[in-house]
C-alpha positions in Angstrom: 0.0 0.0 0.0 3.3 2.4 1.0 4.5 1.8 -2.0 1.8 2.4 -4.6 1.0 5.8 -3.1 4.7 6.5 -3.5 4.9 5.5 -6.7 1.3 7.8 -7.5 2.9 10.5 -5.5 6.0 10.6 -7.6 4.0 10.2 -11.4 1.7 13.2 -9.7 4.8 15.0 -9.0 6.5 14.2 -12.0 3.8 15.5 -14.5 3.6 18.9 -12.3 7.3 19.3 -12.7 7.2 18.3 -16.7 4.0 21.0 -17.1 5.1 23.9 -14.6 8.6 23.3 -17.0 7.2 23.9 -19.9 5.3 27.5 -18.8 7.3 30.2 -20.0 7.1 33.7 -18.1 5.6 35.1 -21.2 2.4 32.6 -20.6 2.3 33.7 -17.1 2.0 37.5 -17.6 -0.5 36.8 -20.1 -2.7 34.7 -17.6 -2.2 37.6 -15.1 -2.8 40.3 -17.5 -6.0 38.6 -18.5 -7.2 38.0 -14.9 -6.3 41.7 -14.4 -8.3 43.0 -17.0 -11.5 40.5 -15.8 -11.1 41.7 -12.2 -11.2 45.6 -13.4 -14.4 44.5 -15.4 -16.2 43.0 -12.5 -14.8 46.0 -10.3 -16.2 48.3 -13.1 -20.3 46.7 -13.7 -20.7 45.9 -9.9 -23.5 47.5 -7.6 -24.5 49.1 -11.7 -27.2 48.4 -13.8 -24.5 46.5 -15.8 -24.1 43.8 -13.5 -27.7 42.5 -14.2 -27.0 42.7 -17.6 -23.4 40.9 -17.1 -25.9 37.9 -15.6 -28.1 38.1 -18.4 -25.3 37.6 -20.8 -23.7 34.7 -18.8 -26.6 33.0 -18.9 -27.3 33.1 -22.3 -23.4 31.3 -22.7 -24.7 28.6 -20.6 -27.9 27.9 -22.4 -25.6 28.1 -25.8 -23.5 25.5 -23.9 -25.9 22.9 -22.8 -27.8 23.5 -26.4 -24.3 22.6 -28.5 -23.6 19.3 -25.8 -27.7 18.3 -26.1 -27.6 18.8 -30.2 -30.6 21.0 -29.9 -29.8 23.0 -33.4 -32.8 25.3 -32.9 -32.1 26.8 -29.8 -28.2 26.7 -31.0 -28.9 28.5 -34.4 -31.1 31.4 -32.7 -28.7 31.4 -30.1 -25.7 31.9 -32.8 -28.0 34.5 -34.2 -28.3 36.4 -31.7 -24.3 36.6 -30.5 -24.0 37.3 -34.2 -25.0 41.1 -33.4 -24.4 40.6 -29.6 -21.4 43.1 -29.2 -23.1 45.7 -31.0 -25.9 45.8 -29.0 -23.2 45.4 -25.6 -21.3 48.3 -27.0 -25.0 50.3 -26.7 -25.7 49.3 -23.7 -22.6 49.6 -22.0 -21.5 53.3 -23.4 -21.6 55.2 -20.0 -19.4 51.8 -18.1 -16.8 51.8 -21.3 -16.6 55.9 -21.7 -16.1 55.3 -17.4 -13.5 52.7 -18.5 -11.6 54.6 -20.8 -12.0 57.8 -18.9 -10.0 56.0 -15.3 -6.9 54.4 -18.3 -6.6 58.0 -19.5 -6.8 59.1 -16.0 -3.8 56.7 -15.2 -2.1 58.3 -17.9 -1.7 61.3 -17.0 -1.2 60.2 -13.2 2.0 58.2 -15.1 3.0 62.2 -17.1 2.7 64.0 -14.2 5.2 61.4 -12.3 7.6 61.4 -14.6 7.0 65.3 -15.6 5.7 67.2 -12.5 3.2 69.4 -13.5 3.8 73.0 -12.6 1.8 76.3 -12.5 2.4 79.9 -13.7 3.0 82.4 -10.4 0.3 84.8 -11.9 -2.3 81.9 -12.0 -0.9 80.3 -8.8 -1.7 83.6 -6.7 -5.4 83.5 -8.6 -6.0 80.0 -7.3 -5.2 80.4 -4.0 -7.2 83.5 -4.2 -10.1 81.3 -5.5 -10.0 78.6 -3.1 -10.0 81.1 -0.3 -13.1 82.9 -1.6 -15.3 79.2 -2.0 -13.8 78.3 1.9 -15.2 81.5 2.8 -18.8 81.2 0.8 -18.7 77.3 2.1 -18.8 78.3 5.2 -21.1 80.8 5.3 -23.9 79.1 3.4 -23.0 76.3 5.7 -24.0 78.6 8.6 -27.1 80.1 6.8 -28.2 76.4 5.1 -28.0 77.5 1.4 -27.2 74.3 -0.7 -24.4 74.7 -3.1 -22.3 72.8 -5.4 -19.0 73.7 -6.8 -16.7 71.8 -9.6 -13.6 72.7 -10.0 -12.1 71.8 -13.6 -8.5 70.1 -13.3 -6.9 68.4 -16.1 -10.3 66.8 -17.7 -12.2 69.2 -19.6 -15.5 69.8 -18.8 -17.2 71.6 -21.7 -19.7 69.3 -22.1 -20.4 70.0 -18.5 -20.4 73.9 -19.3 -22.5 74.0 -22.0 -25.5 72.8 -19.7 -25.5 76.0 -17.9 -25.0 80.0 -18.2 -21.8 81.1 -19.0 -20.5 83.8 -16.8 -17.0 84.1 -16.5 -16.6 86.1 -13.5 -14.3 86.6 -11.1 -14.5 83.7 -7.7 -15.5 85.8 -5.0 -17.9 85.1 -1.8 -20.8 87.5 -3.1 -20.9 86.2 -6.7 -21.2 82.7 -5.0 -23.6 83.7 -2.4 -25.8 85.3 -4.9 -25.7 82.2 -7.2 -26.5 80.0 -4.9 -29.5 82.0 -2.9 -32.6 80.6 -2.9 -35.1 81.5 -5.5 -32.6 82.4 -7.9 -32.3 81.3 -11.3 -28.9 79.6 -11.4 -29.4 78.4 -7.4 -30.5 74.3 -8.4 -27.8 73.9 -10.5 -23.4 73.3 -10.1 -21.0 76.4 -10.5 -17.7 75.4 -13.3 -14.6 77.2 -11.7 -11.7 77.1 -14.9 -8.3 78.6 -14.7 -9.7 80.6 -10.9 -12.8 82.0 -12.8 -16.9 81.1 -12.7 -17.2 79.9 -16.2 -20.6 79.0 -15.9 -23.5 78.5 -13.5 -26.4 76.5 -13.4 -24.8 73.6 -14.9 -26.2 69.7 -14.7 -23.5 67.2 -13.8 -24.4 63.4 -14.1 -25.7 61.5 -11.2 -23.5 58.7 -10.0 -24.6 54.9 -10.1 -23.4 54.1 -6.8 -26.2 52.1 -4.8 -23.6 52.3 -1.4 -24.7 56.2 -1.4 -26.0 56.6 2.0 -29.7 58.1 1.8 -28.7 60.9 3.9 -27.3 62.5 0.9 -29.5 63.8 -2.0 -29.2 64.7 -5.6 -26.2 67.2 -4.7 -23.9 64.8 -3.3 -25.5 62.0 -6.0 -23.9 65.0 -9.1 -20.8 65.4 -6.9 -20.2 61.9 -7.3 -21.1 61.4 -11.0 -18.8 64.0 -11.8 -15.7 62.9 -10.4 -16.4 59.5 -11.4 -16.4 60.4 -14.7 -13.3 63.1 -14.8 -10.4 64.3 -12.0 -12.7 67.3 -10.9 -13.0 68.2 -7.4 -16.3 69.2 -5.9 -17.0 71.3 -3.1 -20.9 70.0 -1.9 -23.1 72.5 0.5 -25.9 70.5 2.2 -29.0 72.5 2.4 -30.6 70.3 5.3 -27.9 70.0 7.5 -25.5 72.6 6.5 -22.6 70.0 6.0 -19.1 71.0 3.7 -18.2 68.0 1.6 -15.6 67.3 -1.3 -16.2 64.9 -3.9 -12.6 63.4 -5.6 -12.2 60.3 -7.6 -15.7 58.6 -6.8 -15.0 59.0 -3.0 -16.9 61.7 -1.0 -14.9 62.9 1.9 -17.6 64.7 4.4 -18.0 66.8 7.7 -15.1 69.0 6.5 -14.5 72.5 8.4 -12.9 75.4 6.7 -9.7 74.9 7.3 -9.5 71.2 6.1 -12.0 72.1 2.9 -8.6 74.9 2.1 -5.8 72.5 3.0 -7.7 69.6 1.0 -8.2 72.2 -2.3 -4.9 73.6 -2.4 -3.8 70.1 -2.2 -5.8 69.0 -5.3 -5.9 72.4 -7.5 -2.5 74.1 -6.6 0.6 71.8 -7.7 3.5 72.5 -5.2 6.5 74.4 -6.6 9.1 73.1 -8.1 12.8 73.5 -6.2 15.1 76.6 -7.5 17.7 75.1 -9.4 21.5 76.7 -8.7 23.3 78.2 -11.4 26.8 75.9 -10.8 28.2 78.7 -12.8 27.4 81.4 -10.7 30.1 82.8 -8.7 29.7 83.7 -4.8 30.8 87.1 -3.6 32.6 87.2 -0.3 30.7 89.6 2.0 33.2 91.9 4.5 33.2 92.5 8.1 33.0 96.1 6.9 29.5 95.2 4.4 28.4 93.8 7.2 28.3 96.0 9.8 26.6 98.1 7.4 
């Protein structure tokens, strides 16, 4: 009895060692790159509409399965028929989960540029910026106080045009009164988001795109819902005003960070908006002058 298991052990072990021998790394990285890219796909259509659909669809391949193994033609030629136009129709349905897709690997992108190539930031348009985020800590606050909903994006490296066109161009300079006034109550432009481009209001009254996230709490409303959708679907950051309880929240990457006082809503924006400066490089050239004991007593 020793013996046989031994000798099973050793043919089961032998096999393993012939087949893991003849993997090569380049079969490897391709099995990992393809488990990658079906993880980021399951990541991408769960809690979504999509994931029903992603059921739907697997279901279908197991019907086809069992047809082609049972020699049922019928139900194997309509099911051919249908996958025949199948990715069309996915491509349709899917659109907002692909352009979300694409969207996050251009997103990577340009997180991969600006490590390699720090981005950096004009001195004139640096002191606007910081001038900017003071003036929306400042309104924030103060609507926060007085419960007067408000929503802010701020446009980063993603343009948001499309975003823009929605609403009423203005193109005015960020200040707390312009942002108060906006955003009061009964006003035309109140219901909708305020675009802030290059430290300016480009427009007001814009619609941003609700987010598909069913782990939303249902303490927040439509505001928070548009705060997510947009920076889900670009690198904005938005600065969210709740009208019932007068909370300051900032939307960034899909992840809403909430309960946020002035100081942290500044030190979070300037992190975000303002890229730090870059180091003073020394001229090796440049020669140093000796100072004198008499230059300095002077």
């Amino acid at each position: 009895m020793g013996n046989w298991f031994t000798d099973l052990f050793r043919d089961i072990t032998g096999k393993l060692g012939v087949l893991f021998g003849e993997i090569k790394i380049t079969d490897l990285l391709d099995v990992l790159i393809i488990a990658f890219i079906i993880y980021e796909i399951i990541i991408l259509v769960r809690n979504t509409r999509a994931s029903q659909i992603v059921k739907g669809v697997v279901l279908l391949l197991v019907v086809y399965i069992i047809a082609e193994l049972a020699n049922l033609r019928t139900l194997s030629f309509v099911l051919q028929a249908i996958t025949s136009f199948g990715i069309v129709v996915l491509a349709i349905v899917f659109q907002p989960e692909l352009r979300r897709a694409i969207e996050q690997v251009g997103q990577v992108n340009s997180a991969l540029s600006r490590f390699l190539k720090p981005p950096t930031m004009e001195e004139t348009l640096r002191g606007d910026w910081q001038k900017a985020i003071v003036a929306v800590c400042d309104a924030a606050e103060r609507m926060a106080e007085e419960r007067t909903g408000a929503l802010i994006a701020i446009e980063r490296r993603t343009n948001l045009n499309e975003i823009i066109r929605t609403g009423t161009a203005l193109h005015s300079d960020v200040n707390v009164e312009m942002l108060g006034t906006i955003f009061y109550e009964g006003t035309p432009l109140h219901d909708g988001a305020v675009v802030v481009r290059e430290a300016k209001i480009e427009a007001a009254g814009c619609f941003l795109p609700l987010s598909n996230n069913l782990e939303i709490s249902r303490d927040m409303g439509t505001r928070h819902r548009s705060a997510l959708g947009l920076s889900e679907n670009s690198d904005a950051v938005v600065v969210v005003v709740s009208e019932e309880s007068g909370i300051i929240s900032l939307a960034k990457n899909g992840v809403m960070i909430r309960r946020l006082d002035r100081q942290n809503l500044f030190s979070l924006l300037v992190s975000e908006v303002i890229p730090p400066e870059a180091p003073k490089r020394r001229n090796p050239f440049r020669r140093k002058t000796k100072v004198t004991a008499h230059e300095e007593k002077e």
